[in-house]
N, C-alpha and C positions, 0 to 999 in steps of 0.2 A: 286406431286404438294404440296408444300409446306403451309400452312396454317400463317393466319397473327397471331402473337402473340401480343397481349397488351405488351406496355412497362410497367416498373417497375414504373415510376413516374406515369402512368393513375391506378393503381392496388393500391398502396398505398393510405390510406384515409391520407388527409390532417389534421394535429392539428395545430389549431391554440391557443396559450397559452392565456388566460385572465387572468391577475392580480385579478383585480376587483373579477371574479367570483371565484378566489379558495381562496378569502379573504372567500367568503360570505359561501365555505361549510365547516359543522360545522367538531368539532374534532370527531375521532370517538371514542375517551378516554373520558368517562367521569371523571366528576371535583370530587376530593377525596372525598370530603363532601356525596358523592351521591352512594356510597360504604354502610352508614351506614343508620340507622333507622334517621327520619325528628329531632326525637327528638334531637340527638347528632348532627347532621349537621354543627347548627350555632358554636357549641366550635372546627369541627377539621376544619372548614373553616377560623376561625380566627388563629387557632393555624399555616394552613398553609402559612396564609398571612406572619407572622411573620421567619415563617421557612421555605421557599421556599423548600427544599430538604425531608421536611416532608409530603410530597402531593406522591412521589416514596413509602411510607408506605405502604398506601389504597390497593396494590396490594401485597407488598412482605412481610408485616407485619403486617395484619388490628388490630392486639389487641395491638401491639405497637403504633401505631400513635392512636388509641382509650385510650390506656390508658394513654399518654400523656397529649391527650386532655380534660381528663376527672377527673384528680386529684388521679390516682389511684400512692400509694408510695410516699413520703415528698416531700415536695417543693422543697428542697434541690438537691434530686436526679434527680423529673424532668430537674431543670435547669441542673444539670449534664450531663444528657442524651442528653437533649438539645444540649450543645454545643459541644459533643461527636458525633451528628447530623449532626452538619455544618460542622465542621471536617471532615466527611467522616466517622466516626469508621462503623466498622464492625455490621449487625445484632444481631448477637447473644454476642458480648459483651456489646451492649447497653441493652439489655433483663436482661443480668446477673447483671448489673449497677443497673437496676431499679425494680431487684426482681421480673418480671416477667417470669412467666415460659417460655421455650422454645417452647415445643410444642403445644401452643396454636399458634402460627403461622399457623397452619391448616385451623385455623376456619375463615368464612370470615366476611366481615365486617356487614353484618346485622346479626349476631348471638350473638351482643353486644347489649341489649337492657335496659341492667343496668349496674351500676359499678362491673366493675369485681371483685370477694369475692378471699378472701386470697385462694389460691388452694397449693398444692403442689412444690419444689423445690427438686425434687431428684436427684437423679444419673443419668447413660447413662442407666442402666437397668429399670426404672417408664420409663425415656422418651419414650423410644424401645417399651413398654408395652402399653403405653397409646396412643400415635400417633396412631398404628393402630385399637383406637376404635374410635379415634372423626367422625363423624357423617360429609356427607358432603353441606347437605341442609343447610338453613338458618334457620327452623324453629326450626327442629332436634338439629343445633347447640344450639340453645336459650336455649330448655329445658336442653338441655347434660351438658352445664355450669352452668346453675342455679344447676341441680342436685349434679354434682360433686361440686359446692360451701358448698352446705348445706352437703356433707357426709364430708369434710373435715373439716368443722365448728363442728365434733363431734366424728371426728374415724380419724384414721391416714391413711397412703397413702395408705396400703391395702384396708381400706374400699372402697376409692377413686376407685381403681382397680376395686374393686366386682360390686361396683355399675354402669360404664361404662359399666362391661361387659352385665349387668341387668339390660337394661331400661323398664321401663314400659308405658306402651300406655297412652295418656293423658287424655281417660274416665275412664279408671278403675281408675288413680291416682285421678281425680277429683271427681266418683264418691265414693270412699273408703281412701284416704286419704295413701293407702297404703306405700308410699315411708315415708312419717313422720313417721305413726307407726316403722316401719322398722327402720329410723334413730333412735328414742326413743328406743326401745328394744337391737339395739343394745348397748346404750351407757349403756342401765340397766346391762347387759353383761362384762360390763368393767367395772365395780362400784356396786361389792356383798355389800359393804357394806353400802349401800341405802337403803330406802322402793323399790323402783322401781327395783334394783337387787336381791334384795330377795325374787323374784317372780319368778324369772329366771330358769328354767329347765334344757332346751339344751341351750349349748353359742353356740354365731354365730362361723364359720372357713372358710377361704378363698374358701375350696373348697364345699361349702353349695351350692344347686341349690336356686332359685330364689321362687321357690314352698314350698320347704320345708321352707326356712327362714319365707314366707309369713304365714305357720301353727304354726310356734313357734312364732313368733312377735302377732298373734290374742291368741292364747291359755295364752301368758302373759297377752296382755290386758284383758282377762275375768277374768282372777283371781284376778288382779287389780282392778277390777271392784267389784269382790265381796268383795274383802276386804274394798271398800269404800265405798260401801253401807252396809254392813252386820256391818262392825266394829267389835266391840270385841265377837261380837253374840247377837243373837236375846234371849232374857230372856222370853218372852211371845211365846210360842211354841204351844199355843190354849185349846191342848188336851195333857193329862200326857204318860209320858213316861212306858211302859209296857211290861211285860212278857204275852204272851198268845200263850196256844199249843207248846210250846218248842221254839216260836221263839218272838226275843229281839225286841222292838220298841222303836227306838233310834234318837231324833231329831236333825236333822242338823241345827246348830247354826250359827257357822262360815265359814267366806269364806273358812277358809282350811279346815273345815268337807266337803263342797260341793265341792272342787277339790278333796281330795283324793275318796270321793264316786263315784266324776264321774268317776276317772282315774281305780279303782278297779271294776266298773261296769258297762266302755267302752260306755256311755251314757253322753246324755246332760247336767248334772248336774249342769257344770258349767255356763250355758246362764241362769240359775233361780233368780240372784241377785235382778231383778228389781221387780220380782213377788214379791219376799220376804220382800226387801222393799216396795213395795207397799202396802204391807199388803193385798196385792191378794191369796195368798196360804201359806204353811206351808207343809215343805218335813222329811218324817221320814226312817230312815235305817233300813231295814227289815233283820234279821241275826238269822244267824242257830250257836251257838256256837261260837260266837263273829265272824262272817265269812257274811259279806252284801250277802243275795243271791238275794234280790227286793228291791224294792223304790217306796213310795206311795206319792200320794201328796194329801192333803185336803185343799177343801176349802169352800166357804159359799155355802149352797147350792142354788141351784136357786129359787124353789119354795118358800124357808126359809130363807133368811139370815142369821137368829141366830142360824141357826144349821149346824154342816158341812157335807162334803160330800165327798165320795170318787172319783177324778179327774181321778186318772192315777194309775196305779200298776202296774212297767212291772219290769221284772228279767234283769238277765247281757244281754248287746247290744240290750235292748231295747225289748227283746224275751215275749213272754205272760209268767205271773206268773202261776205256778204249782196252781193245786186245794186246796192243802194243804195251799198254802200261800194265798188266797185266803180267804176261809176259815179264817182262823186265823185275816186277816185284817177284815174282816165285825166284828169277833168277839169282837176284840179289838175294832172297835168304837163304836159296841152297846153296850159297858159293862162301857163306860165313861156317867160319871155323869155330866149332862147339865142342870144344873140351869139358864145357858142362856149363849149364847155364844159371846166371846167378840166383835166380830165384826172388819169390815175393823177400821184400827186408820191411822194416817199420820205419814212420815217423813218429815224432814223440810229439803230442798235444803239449808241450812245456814250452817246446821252442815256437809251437804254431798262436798260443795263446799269449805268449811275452810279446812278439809281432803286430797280433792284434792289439794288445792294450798301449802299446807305444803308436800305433797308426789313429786308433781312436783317441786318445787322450788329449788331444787340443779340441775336438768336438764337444768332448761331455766336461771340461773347463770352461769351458763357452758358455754349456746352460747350467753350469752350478749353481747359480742364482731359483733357478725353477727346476726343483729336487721331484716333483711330480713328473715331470717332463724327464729329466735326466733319469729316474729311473725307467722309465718307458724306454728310454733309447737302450739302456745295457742291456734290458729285455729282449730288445729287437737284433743287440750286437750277440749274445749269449746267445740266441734262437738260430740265429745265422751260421756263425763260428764257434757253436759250442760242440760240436760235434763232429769237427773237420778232419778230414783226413780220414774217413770212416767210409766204408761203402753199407747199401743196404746190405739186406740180409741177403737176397736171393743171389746177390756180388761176392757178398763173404764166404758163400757155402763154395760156389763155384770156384773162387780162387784163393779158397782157404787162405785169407788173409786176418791178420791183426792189428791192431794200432797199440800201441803200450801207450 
């Protein structure tokens, strides 16, 4: 027995077309403007009013129709590009027209959150290179361009390279400043004949890991540091300079006696600058035959102010000092004559920040061209050196000190 089958026409659902209603739903394309951050909006929304064919950007080239819209390259070249535009030309010869790099075509349109900074135009081997590092978030993108602005506002395409490959997380940059230092120290690197290169150690190299850069770019800043607080040296050293029991007591004056003692005695040395200027302590080189084997540090004593006292005495890396040297330190302070002891004095932030702006100011001439970038660095030099010569709190109560 044969079963009834449905026809085809009761099976089929019926459509009935409505004008009206496929007027009312919406595109599922959004409108180019909404591609990028509110702020730029209202410039590529006019820009696309004007240029109908500039709205296909937002997807197939968001830093192109952003940097249109946004004054990046002459007037001139705009309008060029522009009618290069309506014309139909090509992507990448309107890119090449308006000096925009190629491979920023990656990035998308919310990863423009300022005007795009002069970057790179290289070859097919930077683009190769650099394409597969751009970042593909929007947030990601933001910092990835701002970074590589700023390494290109100060180092050549290599740098540019190193730093893509090396981003760093945005607490550590926020809370340590480290991507500036790092820009600074390198360009100290490419300019020995600066104060700021003549600090310089190790130079940076393409194939530096991101850890080591980070130990040489801080070991420059302390030495810079001490040379700008310590200056030509400290002339008031407290207590005399002495022979006792075969061994030499030799006062560390200048910033470079406290880097080579630390570098020959594998110790802190160099973080002392602020103490020194503060006139919190006074560091002497303890040597056997002209050879550092300790390092004492004196300072006001507690109970006494006007007399001093022995802080610290420790041998190479920081190890306890042998009995012998030991010995020899008490004896050399109880054999100094204390008619009274000079006591904490001030430095003045006047003399230490005239220093700083004459050491920095062939750096930030350098990036005055990218005032984005050059204010970032005064931040980072202000952050550093704005406060020098100042001890923490729990330093200041201790040795009742001031800085005028």
């Amino acid at each position: 027995m044969q079963q009834d089958r449905p026809s085809p026409a009761a099976s089929a659902p019926v459509v009935i077309y409505d004008a009206h209603r496929e007027a009312r739903v919406p595109s599922a394309e959004p409108a180019p403007e909404e591609h990028y951050v509110p702020r730029y909006a209202g410039a590529i929304q006019d820009l696309c009013a004007k240029h109908p064919l500039a709205g296909d950007l937002a997807t197939s080239f968001p830093a192109l129709l952003f940097a249109l819209a946004n004054g990046y390259g002459t007037e001139q070249q705009r309008a060029h590009v522009l009618a290069r535009l309506d014309a139909g030309a090509r992507l990448k010869e309107m890119a090449r027209d308006l000096g925009l790099p190629w491979w920023l075509r990656r990035l998308r349109g919310n990863a423009f959150v300022r005007p795009i900074p002069r970057l790179p135009l290289e070859g097919d081997d930077f683009r190769r290179r650099i394409a597969s590092l751009v970042p593909a978030g929007d947030t990601s993108g933001q910092l990835f361009l701002k970074q590589l602005g700023h390494a290109f506002a100060i180092g050549d395409a290599e740098w540019v390279l190193w730093n893509a490959r090396h981003p760093i997380d945005t607490e550590r940059l926020r809370k340590y400043g480290l991507r500036q230092l790092l820009h600074a120290w390198h360009w100290a690197c490419h300019h020995p004949d600066t104060v700021l290169g003549s600090f310089v150690t190790a130079r940076w190299c393409a194939t530096m890991s991101i850890d080591r850069a980070a130990e040489e770019a801080q070991a420059w800043e302390r030495r810079l540091e001490l040379h700008l607080l310590l200056g030509d040296g400290r002339a008031d050293i407290w207590v005399p300079e002495k022979n006792v029991c075969g061994y030499q007591f030799v006062a560390l004056r200048t910033g470079e006696d406290f880097a080579a003692e630390a570098k020959a005695m594998t110790n802190c040395l160099d973080h002392f600058a602020e103490r020194i200027c503060a006139n919190a302590s006074r560091v002497f080189s303890i040597r056997k035959d002209g050879v550092p084997v300790a390092n004492v540090e004196i300072t006001p004593h507690e109970d006494d102010p006007q007399r001093p006292a022995l802080n610290q005495l420790r041998g190479p890396k920081n190890e306890r000092a042998g009995a012998a040297v030991w010995q020899a330190a008490h004896r050399w302070l109880g054999e100094q004559a204390l008619p009274g002891f000079p006591g904490p004095g001030h430095s003045t932030r006047e003399e230490i920040r005239a220093c700083r702006d004459a050491v920095w100011q062939p750096l930030l001439a350098d990036i005055s061209d990218a005032p984005d970038f050059a204010k970032a660095m005064r931040l980072m030099v202000t952050r550093i050196y704005g406060s020098v010569g100042t001890l923490r709190a729990p330093e200041r109560v201790r040795y009742g000190l001031a800085l005028r």
